[in-house]
PDB file of N, CA, C and O in Angstrom:
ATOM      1  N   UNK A   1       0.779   6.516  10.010  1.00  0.00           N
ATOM      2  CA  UNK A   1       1.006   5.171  10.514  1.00  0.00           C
ATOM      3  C   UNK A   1      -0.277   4.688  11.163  1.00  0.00           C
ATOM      4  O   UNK A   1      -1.065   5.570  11.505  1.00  0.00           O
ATOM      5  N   UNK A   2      -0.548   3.656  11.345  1.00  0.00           N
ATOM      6  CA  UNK A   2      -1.776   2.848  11.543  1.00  0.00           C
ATOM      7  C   UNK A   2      -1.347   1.681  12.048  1.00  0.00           C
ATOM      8  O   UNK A   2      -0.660   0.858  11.444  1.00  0.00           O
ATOM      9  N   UNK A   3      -1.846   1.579  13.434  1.00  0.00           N
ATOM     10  CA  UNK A   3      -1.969   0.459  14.247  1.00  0.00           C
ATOM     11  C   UNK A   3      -2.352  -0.948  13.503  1.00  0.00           C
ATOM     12  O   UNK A   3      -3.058  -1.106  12.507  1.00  0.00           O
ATOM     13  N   UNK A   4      -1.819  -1.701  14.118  1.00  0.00           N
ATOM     14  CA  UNK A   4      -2.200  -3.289  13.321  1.00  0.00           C
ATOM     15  C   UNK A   4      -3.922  -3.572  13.538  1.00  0.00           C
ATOM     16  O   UNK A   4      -4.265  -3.233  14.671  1.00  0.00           O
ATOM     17  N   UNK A   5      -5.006  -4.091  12.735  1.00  0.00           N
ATOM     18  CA  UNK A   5      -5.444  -4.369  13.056  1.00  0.00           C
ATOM     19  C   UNK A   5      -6.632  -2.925  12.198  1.00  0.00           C
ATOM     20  O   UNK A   5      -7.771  -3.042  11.748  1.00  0.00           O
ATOM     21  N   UNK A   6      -5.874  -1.900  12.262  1.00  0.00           N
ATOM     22  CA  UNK A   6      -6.859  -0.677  11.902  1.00  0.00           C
ATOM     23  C   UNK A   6      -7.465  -0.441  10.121  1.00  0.00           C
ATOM     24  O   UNK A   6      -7.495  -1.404   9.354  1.00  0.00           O
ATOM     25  N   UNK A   7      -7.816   0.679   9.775  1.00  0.00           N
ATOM     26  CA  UNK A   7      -8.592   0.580   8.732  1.00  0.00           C
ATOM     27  C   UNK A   7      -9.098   1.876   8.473  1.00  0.00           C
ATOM     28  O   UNK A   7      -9.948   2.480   9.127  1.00  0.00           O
ATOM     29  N   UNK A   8      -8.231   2.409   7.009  1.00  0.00           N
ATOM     30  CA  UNK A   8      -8.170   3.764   6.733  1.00  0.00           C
ATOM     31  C   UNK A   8      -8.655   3.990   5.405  1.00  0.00           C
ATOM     32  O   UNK A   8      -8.147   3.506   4.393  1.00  0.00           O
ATOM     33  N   UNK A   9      -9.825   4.869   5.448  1.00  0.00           N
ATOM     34  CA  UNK A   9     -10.802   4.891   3.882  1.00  0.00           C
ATOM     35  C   UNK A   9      -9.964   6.490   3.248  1.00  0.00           C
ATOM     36  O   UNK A   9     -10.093   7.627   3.701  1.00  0.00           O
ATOM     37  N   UNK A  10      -9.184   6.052   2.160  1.00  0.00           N
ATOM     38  CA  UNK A  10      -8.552   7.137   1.351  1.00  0.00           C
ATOM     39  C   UNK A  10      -9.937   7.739   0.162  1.00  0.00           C
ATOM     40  O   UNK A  10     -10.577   6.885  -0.451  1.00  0.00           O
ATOM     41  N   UNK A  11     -10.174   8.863   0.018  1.00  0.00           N
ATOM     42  CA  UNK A  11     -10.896   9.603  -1.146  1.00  0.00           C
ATOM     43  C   UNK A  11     -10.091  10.578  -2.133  1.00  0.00           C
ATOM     44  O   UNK A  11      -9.445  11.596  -1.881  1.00  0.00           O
ATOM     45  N   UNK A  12     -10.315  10.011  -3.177  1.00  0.00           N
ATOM     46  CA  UNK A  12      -9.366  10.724  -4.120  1.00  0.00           C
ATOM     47  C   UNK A  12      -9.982  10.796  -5.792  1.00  0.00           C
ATOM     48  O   UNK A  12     -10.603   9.914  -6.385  1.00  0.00           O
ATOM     49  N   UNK A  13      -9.609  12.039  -6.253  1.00  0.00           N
ATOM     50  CA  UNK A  13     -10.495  12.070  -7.402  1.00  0.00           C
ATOM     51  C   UNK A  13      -9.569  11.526  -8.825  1.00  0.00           C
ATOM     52  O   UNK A  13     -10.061  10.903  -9.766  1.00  0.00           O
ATOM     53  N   UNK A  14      -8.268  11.898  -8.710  1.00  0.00           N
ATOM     54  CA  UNK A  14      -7.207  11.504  -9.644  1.00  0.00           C
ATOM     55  C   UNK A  14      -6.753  10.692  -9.788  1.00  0.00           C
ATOM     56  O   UNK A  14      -6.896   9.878 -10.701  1.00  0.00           O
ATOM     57  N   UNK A  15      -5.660  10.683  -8.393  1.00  0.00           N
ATOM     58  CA  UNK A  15      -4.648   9.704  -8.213  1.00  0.00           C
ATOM     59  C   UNK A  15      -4.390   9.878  -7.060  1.00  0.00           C
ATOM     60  O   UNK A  15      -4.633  10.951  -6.507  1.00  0.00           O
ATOM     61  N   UNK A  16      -3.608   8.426  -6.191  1.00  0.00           N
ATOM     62  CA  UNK A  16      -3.660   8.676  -4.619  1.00  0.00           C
ATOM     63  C   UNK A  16      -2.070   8.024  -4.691  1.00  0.00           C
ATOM     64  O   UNK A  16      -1.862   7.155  -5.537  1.00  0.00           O
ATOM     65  N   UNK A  17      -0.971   8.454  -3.802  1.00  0.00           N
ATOM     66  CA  UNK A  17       0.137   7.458  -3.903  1.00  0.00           C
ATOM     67  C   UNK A  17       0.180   7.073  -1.824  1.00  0.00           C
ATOM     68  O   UNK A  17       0.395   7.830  -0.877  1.00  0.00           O
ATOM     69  N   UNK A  18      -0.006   6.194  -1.863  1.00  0.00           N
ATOM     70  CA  UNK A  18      -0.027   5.350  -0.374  1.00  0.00           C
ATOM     71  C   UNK A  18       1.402   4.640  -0.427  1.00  0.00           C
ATOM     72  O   UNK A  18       1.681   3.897  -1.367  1.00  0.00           O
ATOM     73  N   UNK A  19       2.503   4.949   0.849  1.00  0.00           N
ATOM     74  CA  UNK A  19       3.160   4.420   1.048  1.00  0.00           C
ATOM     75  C   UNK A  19       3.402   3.309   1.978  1.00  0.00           C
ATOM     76  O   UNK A  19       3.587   3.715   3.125  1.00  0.00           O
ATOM     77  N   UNK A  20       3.474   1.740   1.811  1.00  0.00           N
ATOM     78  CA  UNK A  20       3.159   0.695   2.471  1.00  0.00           C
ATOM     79  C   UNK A  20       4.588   0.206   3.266  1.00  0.00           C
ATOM     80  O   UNK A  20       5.518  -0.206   2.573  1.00  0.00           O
ATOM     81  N   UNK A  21       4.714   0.265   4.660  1.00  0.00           N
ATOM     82  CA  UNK A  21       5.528  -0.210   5.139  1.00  0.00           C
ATOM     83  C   UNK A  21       5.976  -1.622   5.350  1.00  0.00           C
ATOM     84  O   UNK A  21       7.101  -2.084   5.543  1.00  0.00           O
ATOM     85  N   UNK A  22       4.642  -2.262   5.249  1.00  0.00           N
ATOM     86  CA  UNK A  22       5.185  -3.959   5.402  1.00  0.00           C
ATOM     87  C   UNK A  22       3.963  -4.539   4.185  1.00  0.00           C
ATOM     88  O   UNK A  22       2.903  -5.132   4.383  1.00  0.00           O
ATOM     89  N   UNK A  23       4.334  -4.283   3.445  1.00  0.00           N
ATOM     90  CA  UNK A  23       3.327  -4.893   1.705  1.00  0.00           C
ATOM     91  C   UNK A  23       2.871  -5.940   2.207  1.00  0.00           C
ATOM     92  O   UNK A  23       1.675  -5.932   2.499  1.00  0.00           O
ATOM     93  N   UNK A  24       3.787  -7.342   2.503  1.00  0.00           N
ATOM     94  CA  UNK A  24       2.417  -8.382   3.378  1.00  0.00           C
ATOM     95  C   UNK A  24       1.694  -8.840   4.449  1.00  0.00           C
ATOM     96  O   UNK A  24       1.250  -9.947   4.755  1.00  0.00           O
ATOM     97  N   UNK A  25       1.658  -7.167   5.223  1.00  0.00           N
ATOM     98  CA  UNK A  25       0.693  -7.753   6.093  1.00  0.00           C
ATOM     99  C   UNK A  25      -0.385  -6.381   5.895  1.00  0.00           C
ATOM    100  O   UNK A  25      -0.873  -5.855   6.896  1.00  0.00           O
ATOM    101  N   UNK A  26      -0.632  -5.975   4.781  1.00  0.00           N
ATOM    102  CA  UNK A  26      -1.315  -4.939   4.541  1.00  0.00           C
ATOM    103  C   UNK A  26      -2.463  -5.440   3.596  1.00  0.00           C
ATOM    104  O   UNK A  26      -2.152  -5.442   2.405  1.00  0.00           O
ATOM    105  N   UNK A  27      -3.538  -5.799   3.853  1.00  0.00           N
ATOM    106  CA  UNK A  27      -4.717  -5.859   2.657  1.00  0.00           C
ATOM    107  C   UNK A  27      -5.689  -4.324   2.002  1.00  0.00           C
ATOM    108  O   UNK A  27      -6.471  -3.498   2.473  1.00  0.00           O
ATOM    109  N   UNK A  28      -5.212  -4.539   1.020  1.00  0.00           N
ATOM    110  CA  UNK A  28      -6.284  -2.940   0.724  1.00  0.00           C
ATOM    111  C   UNK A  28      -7.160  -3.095  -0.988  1.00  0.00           C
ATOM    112  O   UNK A  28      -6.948  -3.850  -1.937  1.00  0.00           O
ATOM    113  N   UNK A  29      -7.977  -2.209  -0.807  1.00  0.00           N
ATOM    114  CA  UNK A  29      -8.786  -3.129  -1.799  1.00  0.00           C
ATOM    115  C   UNK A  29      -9.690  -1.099  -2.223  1.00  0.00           C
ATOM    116  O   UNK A  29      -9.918  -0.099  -1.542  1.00  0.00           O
ATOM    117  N   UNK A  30      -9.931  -1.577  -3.983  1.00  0.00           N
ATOM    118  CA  UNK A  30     -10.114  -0.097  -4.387  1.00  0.00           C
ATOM    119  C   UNK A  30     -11.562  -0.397  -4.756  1.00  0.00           C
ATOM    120  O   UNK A  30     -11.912  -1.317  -5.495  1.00  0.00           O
ATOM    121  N   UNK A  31     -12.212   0.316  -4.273  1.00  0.00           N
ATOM    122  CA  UNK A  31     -13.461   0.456  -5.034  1.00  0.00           C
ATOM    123  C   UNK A  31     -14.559  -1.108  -4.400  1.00  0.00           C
ATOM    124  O   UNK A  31     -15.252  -1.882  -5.060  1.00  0.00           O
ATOM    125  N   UNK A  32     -14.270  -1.051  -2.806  1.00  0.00           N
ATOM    126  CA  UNK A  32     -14.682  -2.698  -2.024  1.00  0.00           C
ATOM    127  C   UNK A  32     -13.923  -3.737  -3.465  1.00  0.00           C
ATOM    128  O   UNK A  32     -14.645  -4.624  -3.918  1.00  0.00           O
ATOM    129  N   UNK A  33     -13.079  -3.624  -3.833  1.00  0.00           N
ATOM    130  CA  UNK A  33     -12.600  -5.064  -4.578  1.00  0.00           C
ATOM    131  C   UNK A  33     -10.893  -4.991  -4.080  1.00  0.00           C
ATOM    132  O   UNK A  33     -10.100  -4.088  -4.345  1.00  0.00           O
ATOM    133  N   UNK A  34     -10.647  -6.204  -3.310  1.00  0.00           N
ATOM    134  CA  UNK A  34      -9.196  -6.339  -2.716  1.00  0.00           C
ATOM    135  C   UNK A  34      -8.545  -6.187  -3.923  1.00  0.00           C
ATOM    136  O   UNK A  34      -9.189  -6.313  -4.964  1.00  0.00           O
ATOM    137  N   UNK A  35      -7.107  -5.882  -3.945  1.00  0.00           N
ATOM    138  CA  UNK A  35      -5.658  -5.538  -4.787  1.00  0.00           C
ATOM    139  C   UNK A  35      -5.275  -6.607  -4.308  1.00  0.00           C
ATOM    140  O   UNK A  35      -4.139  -6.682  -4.775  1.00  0.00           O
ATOM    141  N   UNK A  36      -5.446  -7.609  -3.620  1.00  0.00           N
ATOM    142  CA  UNK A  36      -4.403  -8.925  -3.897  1.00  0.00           C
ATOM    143  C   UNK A  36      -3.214  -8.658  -3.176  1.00  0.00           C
ATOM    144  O   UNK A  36      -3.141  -7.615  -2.526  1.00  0.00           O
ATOM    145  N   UNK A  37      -2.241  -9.489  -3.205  1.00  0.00           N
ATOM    146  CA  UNK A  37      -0.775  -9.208  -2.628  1.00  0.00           C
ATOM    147  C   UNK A  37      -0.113  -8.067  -3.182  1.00  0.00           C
ATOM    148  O   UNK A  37      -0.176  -7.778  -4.377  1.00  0.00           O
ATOM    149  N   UNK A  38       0.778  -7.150  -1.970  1.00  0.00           N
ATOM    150  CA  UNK A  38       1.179  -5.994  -2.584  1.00  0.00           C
ATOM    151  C   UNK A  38       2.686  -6.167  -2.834  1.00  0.00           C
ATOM    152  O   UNK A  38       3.365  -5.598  -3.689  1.00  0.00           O
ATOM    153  N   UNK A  39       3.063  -7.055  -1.929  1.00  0.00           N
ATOM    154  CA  UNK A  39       4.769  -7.269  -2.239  1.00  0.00           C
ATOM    155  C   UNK A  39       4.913  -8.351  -0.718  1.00  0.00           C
ATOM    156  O   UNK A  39       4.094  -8.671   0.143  1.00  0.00           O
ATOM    157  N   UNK A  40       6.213  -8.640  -0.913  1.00  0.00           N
ATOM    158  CA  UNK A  40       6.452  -9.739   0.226  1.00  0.00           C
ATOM    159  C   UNK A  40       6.504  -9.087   1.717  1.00  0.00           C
ATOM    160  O   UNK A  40       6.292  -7.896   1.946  1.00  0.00           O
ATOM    161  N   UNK A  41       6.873 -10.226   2.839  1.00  0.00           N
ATOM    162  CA  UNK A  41       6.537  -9.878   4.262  1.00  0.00           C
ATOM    163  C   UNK A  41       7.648  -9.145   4.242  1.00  0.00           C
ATOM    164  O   UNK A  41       8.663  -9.481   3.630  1.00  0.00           O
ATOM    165  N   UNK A  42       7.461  -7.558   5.255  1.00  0.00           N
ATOM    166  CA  UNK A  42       8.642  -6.400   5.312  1.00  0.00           C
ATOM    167  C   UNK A  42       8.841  -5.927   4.674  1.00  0.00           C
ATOM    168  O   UNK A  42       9.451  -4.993   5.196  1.00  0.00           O
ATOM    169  N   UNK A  43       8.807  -5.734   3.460  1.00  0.00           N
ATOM    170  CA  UNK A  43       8.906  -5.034   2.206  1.00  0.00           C
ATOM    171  C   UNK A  43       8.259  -3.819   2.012  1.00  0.00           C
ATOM    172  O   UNK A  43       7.049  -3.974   1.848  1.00  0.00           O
ATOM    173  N   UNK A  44       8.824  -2.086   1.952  1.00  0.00           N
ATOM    174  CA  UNK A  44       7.979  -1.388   1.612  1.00  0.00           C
ATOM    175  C   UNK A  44       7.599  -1.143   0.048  1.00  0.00           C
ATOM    176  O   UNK A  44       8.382  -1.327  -0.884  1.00  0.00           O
ATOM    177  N   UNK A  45       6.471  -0.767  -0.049  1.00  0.00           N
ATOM    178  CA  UNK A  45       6.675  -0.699  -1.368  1.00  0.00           C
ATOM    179  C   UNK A  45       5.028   0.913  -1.598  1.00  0.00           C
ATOM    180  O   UNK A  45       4.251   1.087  -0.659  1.00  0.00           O
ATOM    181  N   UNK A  46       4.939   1.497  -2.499  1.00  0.00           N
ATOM    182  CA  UNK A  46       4.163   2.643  -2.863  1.00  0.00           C
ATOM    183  C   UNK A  46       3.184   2.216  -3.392  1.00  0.00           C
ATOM    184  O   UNK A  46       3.676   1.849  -4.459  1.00  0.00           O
ATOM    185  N   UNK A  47       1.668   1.873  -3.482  1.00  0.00           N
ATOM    186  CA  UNK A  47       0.221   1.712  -4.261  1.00  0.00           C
ATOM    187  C   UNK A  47       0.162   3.021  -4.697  1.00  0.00           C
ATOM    188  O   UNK A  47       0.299   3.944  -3.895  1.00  0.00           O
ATOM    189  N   UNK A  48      -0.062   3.245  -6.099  1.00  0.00           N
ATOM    190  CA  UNK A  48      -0.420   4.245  -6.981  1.00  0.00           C
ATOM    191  C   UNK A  48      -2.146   4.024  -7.227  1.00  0.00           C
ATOM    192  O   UNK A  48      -2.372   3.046  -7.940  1.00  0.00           O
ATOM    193  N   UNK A  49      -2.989   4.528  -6.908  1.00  0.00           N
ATOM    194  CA  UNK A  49      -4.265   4.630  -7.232  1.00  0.00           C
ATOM    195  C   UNK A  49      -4.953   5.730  -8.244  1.00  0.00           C
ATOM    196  O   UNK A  49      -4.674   6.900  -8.506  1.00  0.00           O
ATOM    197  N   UNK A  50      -5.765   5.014  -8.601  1.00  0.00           N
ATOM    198  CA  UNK A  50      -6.392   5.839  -9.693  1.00  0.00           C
ATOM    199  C   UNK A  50      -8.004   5.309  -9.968  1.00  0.00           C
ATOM    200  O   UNK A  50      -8.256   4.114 -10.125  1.00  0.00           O
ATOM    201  N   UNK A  51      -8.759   6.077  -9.992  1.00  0.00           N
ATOM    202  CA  UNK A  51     -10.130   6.074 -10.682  1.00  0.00           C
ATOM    203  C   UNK A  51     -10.517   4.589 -11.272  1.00  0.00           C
ATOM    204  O   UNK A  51     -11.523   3.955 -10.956  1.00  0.00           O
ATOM    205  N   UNK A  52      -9.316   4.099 -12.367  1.00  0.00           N
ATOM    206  CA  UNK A  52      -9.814   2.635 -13.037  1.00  0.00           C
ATOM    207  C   UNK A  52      -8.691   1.422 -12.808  1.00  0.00           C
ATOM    208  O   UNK A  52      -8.678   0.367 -13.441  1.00  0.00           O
ATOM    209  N   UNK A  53      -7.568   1.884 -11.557  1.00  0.00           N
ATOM    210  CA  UNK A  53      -7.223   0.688 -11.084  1.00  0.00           C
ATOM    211  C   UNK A  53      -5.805   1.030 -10.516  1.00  0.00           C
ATOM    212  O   UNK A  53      -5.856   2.109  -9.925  1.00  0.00           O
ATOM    213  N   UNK A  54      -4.761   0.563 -10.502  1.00  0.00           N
ATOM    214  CA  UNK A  54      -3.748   0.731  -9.478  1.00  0.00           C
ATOM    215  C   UNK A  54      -2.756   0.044  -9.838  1.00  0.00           C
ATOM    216  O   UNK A  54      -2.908  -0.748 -10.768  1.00  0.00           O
ATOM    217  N   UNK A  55      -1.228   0.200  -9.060  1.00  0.00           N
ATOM    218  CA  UNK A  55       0.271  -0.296  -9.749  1.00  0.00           C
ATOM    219  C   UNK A  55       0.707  -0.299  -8.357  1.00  0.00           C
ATOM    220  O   UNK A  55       0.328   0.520  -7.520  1.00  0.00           O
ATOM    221  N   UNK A  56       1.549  -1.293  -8.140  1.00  0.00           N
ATOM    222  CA  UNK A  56       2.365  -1.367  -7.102  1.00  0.00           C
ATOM    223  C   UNK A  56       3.591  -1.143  -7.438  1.00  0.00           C
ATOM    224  O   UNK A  56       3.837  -2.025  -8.261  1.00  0.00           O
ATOM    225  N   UNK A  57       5.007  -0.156  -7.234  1.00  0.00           N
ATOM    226  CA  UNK A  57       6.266  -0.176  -7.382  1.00  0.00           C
ATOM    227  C   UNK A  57       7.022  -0.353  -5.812  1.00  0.00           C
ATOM    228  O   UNK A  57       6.458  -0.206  -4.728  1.00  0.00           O
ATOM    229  N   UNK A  58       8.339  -0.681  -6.030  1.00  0.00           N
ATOM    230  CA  UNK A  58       8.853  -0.323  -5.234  1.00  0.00           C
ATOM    231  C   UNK A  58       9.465   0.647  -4.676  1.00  0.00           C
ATOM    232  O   UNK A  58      10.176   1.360  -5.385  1.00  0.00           O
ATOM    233  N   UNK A  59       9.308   0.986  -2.884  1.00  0.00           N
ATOM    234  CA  UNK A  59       9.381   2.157  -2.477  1.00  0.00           C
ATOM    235  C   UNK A  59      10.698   2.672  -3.045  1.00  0.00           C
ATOM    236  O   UNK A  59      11.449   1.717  -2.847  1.00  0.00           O
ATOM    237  N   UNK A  60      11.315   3.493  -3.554  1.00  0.00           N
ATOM    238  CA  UNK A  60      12.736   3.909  -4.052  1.00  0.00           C
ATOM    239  C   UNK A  60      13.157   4.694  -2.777  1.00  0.00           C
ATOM    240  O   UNK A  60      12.681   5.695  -2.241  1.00  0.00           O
ATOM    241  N   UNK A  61      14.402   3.752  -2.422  1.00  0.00           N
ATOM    242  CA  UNK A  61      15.070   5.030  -1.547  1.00  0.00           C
ATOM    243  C   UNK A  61      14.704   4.414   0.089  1.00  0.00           C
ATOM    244  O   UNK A  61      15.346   4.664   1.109  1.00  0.00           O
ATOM    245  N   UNK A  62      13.655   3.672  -0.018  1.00  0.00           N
ATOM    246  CA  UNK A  62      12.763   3.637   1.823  1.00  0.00           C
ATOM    247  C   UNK A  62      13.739   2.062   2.220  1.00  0.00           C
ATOM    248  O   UNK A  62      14.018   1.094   1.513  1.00  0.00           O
ATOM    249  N   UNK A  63      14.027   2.365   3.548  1.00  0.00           N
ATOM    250  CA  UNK A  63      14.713   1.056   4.464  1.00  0.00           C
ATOM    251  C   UNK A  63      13.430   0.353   4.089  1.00  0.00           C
ATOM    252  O   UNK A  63      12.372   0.889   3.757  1.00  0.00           O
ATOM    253  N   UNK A  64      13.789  -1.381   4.233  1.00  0.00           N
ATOM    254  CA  UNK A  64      12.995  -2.215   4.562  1.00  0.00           C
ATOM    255  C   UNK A  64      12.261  -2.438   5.824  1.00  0.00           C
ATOM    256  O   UNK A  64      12.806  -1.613   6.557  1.00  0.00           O
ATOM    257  N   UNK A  65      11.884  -2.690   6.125  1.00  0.00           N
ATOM    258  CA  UNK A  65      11.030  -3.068   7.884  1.00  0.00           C
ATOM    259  C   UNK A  65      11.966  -3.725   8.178  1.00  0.00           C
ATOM    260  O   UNK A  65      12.529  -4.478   7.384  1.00  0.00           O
ATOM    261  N   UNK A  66      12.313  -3.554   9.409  1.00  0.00           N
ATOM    262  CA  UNK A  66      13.214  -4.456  10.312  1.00  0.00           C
ATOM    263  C   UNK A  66      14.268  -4.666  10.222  1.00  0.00           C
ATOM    264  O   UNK A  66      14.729  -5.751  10.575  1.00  0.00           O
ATOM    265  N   UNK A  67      15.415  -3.158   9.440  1.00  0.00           N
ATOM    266  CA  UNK A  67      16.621  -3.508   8.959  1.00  0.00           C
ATOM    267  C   UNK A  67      17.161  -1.895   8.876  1.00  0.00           C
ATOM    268  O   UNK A  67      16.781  -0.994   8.128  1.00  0.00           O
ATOM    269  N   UNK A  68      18.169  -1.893   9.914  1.00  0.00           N
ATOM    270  CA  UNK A  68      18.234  -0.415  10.250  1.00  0.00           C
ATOM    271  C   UNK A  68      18.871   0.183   8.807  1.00  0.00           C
ATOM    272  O   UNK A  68      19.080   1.389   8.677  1.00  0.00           O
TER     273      UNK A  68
END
């Protein structure tokens, strides 16, 4: 988990799976080039990374933010 505001450099040679707790208020970007919107405000959802680019699904199974 990561404070608002913070900023976490992942290294990975394959594949990386990052699980996102609130998709729009999260900017992340592969290779210094932003990924764009990851999913709506509260929404978790999983970034799959890889070497030549990346997939957003939804988290299977994970509560939403703000909804017990």
């Amino acid at each position: 988990m990561l404070p608002a505001g913070s900023a976490l450099e992942i290294e990975f040679s394959r594949q990386a799976q990052v699980l996102v707790g609130n998709a729009g208020a999260v900017d992340m970007a592969l290779d210094g080039k932003p990924l764009g919107p990851l999913g709506p405000e509260g929404r978790a959802r999983v970034v799959e990374l890889t070497p030549t680019g990346f997939h957003v699904a939804a988290a299977v199974g994970s509560q939403e933010c703000g909804n017990p």
